[in-house]
N, C-alpha and C positions, 0 to 999 in steps of 0.2 A: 235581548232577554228571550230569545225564540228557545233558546237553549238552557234545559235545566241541569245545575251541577246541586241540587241537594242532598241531605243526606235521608236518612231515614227516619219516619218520627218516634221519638221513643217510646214504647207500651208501659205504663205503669208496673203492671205485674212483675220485672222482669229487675223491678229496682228493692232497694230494703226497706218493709212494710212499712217505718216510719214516714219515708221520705217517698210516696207513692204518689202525692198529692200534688203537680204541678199544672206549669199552663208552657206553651212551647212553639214556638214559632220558626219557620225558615226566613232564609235571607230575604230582603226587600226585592236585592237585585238575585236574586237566586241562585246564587253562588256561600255555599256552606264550607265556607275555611275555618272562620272563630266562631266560638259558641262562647255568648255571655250570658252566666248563671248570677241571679239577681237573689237577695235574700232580705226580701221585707221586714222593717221594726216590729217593736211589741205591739200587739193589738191587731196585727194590720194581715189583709191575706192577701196572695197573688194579685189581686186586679190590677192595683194602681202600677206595681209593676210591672206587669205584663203589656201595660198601655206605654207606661215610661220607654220600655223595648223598643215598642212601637212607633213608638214618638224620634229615638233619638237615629234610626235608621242606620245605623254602620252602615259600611261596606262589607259585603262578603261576611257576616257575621248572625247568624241563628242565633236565639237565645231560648231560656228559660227559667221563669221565675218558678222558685219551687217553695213551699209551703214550709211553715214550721210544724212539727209535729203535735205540739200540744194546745190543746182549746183555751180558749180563753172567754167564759162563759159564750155570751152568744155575739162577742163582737166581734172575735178573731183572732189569734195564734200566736204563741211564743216558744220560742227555741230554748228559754233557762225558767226554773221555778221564778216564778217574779213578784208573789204577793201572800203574804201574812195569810192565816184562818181567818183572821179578820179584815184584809181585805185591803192592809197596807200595802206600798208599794215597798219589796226588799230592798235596801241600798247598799247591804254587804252582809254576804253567809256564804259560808264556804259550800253549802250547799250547790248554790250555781256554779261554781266551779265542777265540782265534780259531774254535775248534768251534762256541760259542755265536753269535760271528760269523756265521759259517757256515750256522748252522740257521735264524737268522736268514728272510730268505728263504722258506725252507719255512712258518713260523709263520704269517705275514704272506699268503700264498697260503690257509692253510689256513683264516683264519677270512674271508678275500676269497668263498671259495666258501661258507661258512656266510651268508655276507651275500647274494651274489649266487644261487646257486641253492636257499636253503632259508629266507630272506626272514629273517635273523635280523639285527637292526639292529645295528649295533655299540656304541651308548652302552647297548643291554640286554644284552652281553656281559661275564661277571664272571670273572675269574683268581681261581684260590687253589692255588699251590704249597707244598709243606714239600721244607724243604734246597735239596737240587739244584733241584727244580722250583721253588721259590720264586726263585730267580735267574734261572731263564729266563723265567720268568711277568712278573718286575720287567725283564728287559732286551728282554722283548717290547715292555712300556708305553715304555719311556724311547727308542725305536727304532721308535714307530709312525710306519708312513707314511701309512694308507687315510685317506681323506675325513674319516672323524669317530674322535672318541676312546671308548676302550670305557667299560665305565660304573663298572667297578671292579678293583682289586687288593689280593689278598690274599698277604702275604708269612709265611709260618708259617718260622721258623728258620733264617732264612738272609735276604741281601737278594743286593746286588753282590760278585762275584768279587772277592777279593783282587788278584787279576791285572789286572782291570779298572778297580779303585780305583787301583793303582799309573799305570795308563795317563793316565787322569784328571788325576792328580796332577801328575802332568808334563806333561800338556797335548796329548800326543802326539793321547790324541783327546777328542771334547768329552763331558759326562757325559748329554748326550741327543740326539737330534738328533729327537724329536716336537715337535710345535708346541703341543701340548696335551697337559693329561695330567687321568687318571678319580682319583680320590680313591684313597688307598693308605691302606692297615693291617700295620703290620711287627710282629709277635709273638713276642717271645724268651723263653729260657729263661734265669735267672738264674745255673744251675747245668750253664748247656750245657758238656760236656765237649769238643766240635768246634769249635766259635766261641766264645770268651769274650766277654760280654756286655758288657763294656768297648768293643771290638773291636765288635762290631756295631753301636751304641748309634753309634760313630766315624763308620763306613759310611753308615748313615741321617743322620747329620750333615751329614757332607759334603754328600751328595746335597740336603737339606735349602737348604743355603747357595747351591750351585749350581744348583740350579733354582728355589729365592726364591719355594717354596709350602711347605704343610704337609705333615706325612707322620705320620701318627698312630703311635706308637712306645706300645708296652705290653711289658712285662715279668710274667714269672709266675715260681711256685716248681717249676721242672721243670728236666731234661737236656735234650741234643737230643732233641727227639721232639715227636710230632705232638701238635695240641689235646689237651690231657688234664685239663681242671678246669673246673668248673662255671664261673670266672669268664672262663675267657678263653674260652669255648664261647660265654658270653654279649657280649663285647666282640665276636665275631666275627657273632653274629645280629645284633646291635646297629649294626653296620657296613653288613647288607646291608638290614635294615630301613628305611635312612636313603633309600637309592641305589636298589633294585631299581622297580622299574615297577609300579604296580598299577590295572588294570584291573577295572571296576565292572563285571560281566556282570551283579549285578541292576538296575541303573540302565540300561543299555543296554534288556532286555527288560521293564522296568517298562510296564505303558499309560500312565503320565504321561507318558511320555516325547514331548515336543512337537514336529513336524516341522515347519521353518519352509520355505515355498513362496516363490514370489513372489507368489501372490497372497496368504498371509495375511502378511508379512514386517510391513508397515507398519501393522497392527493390532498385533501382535508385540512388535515394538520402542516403540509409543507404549504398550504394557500395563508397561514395563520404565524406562521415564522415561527413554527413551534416541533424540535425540532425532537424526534422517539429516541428513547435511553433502548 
């Protein structure tokens, strides 16, 4: 660890005024290959995640948990309109669809300039929302536009809007418009009191069908609520273990390591049985 390979930290300013509000960490072992961007439920703001980060230590992995943009009186933050004049909780209006719509855009800018001015590639780029964040994390994937796809998604209790499945369903609009899509992990609660797991189970179906790939669908004995059991802790390292990037920094500064020139190239390649066209 004498040696630092991280990247740069990112300046607020430099992102779309919604989405200014994060918290951002380099690697444990200080080596900056993946960046996992975390996106907090309703009510809830960066802390717990920025700790969770912290907690689950990658290898070679910097994160950041970033903010929803709208208040939610004085407790904390939500990514879609989510409650009545009166103070209901919404549980279906097309309205939060279209917010999501909406923010859309801004998402999509904000990991543009992770990519372009702080050199973070985007197939080393990993999503892991719970609840509301999981739905904007899944409807970022399914609605990318940039050059390359990111390298993964994690859906923690929640996937697609109800509102959005309805849209689907009737065709109004299509259930992706990405050309490609990074490997998905959808993780429910058995005993979710917000979404019944019949009901989500449906969601990831659908989506399944209409876009004619995999989506890794688990189940555990919990409520709404975030990771909480040693097994599905584990399906979740086990996820990024498969996907993240790892970079050999002792094989890079090993002295074995062989430089090939053009003058030694064709001793090189006849030492390898590898024989020049």
């Amino acid at each position: 660890r004498d040696q630092m390979y991280t990247k740069p930290t990112p300046h607020r300013k430099n992102f779309p005024s919604k989405l200014r509000n994060f918290e951002y960490g380099t690697s444990w072992d200080n080596i900056d290959e993946n960046l996992l961007v975390l996106f907090h439920g309703l009510g809830d703001t960066t802390t717990n995640f920025a700790k969770l980060a912290v907690t689950m230590k990658l290898p070679q992995t910097a994160w950041l948990a970033l903010q929803a943009p709208l208040p939610l009186l004085d407790i904390g933050y939500m990514w879609l309109p989510s409650f009545t004049t009166h103070g209901d909780v919404i549980t279906f209006d097309m309205a939060r669809d279209e917010a999501l719509r909406a923010l859309l855009p801004d998402l999509l800018s904000f990991f543009s300039v992770l990519n372009e001015q702080y050199d973070w590639p985007f197939d080393r780029i990993f999503l892991l929302g719970f609840s509301q964040g999981a739905t904007v994390a899944l409807h970022t994937v399914l609605h990318w536009s940039l050059d390359r796809c990111l390298g993964g998604c994690i859906c923690i209790s929640d996937s697609l809007l109800d509102e959005t499945l309805q849209k689907i369903q009737t065709g109004s609009v299509p259930p992706s418009t990405a050309q490609r899509f990074p490997p998905i992990l959808v993780t429910h609660g058995r005993n979710d009191q917000n979404i019944p797991v019949d009901h989500a189970f449906a969601k990831v179906n659908l989506l399944i069908q209409m876009l004619r790939r995999e989506i890794i669908w688990k189940v555990y004995n919990k409520r709404h609520e975030m990771i909480n059991s040693p097994q599905e802790a584990q399906q979740v390292f086990q996820f990024l273990a498969e996907h993240l990037y790892k970079r050999s920094i002792a094989l890079e500064n090993s002295d074995q390591v062989i430089e090939i020139t053009n003058e030694n190239k064709a001793e090189i390649m006849e030492s390898l049985g590898i024989i020049p066209k």
